[in-house]
N, CA, C and O of each residue as an XYZ file, in Angstrom:
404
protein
N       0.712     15.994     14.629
C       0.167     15.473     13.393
C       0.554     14.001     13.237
O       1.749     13.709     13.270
N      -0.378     13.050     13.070
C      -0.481     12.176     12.933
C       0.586     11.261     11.459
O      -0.016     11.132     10.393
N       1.707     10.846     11.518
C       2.260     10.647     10.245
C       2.462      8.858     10.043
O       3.021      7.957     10.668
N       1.690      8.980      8.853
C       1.866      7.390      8.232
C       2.983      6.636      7.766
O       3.529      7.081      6.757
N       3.642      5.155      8.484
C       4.879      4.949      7.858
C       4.413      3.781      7.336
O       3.331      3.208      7.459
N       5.722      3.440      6.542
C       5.268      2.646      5.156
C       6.575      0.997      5.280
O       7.660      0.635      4.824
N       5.561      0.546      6.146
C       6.783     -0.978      6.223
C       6.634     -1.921      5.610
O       5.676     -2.689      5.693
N       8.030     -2.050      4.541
C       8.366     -2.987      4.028
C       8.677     -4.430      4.347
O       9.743     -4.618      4.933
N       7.848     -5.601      4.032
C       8.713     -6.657      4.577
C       8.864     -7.488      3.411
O       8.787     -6.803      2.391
N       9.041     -8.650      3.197
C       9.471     -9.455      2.236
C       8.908    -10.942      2.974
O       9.016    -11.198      4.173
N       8.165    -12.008      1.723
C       7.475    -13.225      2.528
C       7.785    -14.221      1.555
O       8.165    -14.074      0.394
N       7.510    -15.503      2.363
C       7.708    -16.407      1.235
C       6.708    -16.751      0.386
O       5.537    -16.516      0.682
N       7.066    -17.360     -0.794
C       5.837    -17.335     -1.426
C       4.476    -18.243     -1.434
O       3.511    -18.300     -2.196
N       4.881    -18.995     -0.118
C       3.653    -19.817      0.204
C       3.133    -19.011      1.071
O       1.917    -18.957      0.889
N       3.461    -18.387      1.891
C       2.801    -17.545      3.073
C       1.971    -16.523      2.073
O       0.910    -16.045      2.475
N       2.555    -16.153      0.568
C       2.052    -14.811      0.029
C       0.986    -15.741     -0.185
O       0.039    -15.264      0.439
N       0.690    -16.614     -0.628
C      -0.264    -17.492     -1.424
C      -1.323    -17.610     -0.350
O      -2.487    -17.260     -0.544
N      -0.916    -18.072      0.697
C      -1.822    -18.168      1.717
C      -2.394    -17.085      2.075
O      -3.603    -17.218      2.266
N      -1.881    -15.828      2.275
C      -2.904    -14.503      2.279
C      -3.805    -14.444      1.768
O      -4.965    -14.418      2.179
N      -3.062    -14.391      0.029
C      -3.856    -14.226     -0.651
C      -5.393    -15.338     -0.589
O      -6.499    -14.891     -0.282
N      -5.239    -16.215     -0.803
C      -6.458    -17.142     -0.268
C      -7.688    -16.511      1.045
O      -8.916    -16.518      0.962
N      -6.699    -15.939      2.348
C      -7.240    -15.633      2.941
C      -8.320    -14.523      3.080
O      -9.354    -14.403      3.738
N      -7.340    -13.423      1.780
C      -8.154    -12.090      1.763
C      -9.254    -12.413      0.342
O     -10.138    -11.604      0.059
N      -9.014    -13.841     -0.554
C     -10.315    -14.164     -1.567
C     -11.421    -14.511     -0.100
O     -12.325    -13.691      0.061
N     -11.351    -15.452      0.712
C     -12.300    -15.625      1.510
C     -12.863    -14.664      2.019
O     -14.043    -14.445      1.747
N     -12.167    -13.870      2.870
C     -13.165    -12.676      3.857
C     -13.034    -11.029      3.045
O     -13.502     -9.988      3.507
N     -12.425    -11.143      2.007
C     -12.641     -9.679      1.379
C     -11.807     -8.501      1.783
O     -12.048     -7.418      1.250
N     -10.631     -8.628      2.878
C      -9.707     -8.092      3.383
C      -8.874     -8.151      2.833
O      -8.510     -9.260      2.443
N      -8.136     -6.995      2.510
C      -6.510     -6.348      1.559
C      -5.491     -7.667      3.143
O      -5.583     -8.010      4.321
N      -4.721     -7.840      1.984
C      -3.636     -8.850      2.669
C      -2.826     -7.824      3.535
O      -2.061     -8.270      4.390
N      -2.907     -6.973      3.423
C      -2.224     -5.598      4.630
C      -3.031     -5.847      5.349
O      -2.504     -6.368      6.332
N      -4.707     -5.743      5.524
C      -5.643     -5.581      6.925
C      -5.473     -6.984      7.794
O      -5.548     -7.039      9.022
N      -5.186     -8.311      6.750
C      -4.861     -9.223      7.327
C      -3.992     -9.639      8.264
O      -4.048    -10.432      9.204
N      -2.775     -8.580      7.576
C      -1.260     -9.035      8.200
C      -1.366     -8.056      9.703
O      -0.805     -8.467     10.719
N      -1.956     -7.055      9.702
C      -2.139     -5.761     10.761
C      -3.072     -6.632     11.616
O      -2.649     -7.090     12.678
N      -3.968     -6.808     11.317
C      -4.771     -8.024     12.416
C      -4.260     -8.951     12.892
O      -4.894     -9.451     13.820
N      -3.082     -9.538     12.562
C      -2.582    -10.583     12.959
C      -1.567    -10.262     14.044
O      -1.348    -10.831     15.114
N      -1.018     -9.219     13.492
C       0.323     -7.984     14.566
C      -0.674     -7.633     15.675
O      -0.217     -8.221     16.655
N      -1.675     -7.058     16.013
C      -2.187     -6.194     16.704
C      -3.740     -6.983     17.444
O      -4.277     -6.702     18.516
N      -4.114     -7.930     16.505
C      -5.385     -8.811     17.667
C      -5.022    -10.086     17.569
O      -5.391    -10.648     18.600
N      -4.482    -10.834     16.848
C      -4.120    -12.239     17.050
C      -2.988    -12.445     16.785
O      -2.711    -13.307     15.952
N      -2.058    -11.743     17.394
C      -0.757    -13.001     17.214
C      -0.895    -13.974     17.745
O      -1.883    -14.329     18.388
N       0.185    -14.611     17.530
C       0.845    -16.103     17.822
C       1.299    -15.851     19.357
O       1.718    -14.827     19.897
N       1.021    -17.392     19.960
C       1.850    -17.526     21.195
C       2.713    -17.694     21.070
O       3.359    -17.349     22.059
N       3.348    -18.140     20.242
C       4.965    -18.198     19.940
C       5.339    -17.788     18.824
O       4.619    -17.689     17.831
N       6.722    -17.466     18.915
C       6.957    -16.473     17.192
C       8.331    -17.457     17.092
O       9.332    -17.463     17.808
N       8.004    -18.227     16.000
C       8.927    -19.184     15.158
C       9.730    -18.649     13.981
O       9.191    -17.787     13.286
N      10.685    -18.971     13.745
C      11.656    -18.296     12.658
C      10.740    -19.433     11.470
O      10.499    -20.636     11.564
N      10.347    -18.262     10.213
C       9.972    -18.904      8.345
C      11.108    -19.605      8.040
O      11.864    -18.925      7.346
N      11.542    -20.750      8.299
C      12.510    -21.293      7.590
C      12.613    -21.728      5.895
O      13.608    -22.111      5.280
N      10.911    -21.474      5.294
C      11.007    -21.936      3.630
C      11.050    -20.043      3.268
O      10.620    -19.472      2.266
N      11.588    -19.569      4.235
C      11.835    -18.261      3.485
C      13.095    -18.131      2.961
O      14.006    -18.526      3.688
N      13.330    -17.766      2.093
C      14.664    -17.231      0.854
C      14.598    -15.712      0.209
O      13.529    -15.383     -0.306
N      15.416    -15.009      0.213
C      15.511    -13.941     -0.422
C      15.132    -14.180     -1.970
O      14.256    -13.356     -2.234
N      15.371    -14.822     -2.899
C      15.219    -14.915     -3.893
C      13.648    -15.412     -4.616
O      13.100    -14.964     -5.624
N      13.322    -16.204     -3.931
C      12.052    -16.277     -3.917
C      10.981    -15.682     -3.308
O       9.852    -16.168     -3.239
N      11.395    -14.452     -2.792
C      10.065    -14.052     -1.590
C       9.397    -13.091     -2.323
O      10.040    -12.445     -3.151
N       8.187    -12.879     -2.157
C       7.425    -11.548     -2.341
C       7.386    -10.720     -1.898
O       7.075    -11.038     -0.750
N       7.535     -9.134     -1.950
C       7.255     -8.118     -1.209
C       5.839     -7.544     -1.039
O       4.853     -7.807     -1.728
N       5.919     -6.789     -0.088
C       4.585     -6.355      0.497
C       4.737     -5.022      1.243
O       5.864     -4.954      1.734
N       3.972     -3.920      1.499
C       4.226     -2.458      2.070
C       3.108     -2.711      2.336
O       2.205     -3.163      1.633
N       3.169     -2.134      4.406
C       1.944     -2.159      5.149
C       2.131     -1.094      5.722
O       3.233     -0.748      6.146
N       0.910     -0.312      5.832
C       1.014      1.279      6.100
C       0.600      1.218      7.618
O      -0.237      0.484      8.145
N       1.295      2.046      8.106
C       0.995      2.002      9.590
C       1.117      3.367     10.422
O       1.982      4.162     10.056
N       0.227      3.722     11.626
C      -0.127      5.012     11.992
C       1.227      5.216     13.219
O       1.444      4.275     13.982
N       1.739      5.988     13.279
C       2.917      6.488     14.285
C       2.476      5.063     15.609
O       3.069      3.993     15.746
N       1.605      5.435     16.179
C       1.288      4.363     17.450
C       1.846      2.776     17.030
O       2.677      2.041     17.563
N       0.994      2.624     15.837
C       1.012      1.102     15.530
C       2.947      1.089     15.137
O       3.853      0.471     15.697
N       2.964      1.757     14.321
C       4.922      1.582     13.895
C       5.674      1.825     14.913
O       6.882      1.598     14.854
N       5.132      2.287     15.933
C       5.840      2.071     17.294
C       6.115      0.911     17.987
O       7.238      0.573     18.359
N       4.826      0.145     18.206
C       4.697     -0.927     18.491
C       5.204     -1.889     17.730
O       5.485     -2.945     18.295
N       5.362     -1.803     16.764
C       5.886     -3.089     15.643
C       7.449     -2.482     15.904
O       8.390     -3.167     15.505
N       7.588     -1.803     16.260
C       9.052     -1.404     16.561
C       9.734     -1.908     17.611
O      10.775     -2.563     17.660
N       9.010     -1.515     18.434
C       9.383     -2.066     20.191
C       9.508     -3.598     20.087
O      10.575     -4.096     20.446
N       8.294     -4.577     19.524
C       8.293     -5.478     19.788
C       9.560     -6.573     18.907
O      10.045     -7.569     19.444
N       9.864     -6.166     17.681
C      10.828     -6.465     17.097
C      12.077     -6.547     17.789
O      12.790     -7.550     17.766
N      12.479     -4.948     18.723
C      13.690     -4.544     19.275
C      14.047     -6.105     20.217
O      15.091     -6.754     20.149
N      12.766     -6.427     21.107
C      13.019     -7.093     22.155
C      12.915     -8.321     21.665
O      12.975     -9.219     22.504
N      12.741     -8.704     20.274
C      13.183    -10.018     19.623
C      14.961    -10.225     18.527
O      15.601    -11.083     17.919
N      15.011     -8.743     18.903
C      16.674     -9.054     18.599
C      16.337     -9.017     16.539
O      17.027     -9.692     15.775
N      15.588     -8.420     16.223
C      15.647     -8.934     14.974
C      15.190     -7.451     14.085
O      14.689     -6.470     14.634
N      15.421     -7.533     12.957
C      14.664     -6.147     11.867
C      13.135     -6.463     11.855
O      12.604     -7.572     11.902
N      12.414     -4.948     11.765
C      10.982     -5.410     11.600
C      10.396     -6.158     10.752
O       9.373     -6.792     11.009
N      11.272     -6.160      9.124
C      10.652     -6.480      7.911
C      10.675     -8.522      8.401
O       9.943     -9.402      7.947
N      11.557     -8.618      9.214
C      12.208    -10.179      9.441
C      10.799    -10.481     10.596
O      10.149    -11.517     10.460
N      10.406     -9.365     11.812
C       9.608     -9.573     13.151
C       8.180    -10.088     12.098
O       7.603    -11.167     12.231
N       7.812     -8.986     11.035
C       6.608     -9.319     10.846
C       6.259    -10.711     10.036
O       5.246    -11.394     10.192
N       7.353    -10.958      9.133
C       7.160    -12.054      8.446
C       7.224    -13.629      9.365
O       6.849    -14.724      8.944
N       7.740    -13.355     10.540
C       7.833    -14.386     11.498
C       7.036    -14.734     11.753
O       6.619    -15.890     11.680
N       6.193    -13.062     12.456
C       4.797    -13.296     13.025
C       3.670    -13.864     12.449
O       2.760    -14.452     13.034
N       3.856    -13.533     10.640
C       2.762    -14.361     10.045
C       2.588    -15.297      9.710
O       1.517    -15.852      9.465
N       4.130    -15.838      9.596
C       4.352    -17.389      9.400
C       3.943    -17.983     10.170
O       3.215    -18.936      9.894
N       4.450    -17.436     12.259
C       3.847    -18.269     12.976
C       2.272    -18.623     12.996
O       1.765    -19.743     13.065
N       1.619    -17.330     12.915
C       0.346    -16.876     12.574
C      -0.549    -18.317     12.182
O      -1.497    -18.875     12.736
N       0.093    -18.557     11.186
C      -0.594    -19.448      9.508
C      -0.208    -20.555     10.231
O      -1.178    -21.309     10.323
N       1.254    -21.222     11.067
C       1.443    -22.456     11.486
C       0.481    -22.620     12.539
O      -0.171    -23.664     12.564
N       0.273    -21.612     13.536
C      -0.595    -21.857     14.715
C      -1.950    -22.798     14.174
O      -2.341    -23.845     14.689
N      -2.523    -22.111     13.005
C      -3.967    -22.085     12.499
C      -3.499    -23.630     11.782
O      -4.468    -24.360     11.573
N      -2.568    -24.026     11.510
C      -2.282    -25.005     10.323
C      -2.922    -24.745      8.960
O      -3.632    -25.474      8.267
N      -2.463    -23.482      8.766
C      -2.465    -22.906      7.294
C      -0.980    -22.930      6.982
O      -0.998    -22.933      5.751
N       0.062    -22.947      7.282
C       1.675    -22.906      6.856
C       1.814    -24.189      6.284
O       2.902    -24.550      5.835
């Protein structure tokens, strides 16, 4: 049986801003955004969010199917880091690649 997990990450609030922008343009939940970005376009390089802060960040829960939370698992492991920290990297780099950051 197929079971859905529920990952938490935490972003800064320009990156949240920038989603959000992204999902007014194409009509996509800022989850389908962030999952597209993990799974068909990452980044060639994954840069540490340095305007990220705990105190200022936004949270966000992205639901993900056993396969996919696997993968966001694995790939985190072999960056030495927590997932909630892998994904917010990835989207930061994401947004810098594009020069949206």
């Amino acid at each position: 049986m197929k079971k859905e997990h529920a990952v938490w990450t935490a972003i800064s609030e320009q990156t949240h801003k920038t989603l959000s922008e992204i999902s007014a343009k194409t009509g996509m939940t800022m989850t389908k955004i962030v999952k597209q970005i993990l799974f068909i376009n990452p980044p060639k390089e994954i840069v540490e969010e340095y305007r990220f802060t705990t105190k200022k960040s936004r949270r966000m829960v992205i639901k993900m199917s056993d396969l996919e939370f696997e993968k966001v698992e694995k790939m985190a492991q072999q960056h030495k880091i927590s997932i909630s920290r892998f994904i917010r990297n990835v989207v930061y780099s994401y947004l810098l690649e594009k020069g949206l950051a």
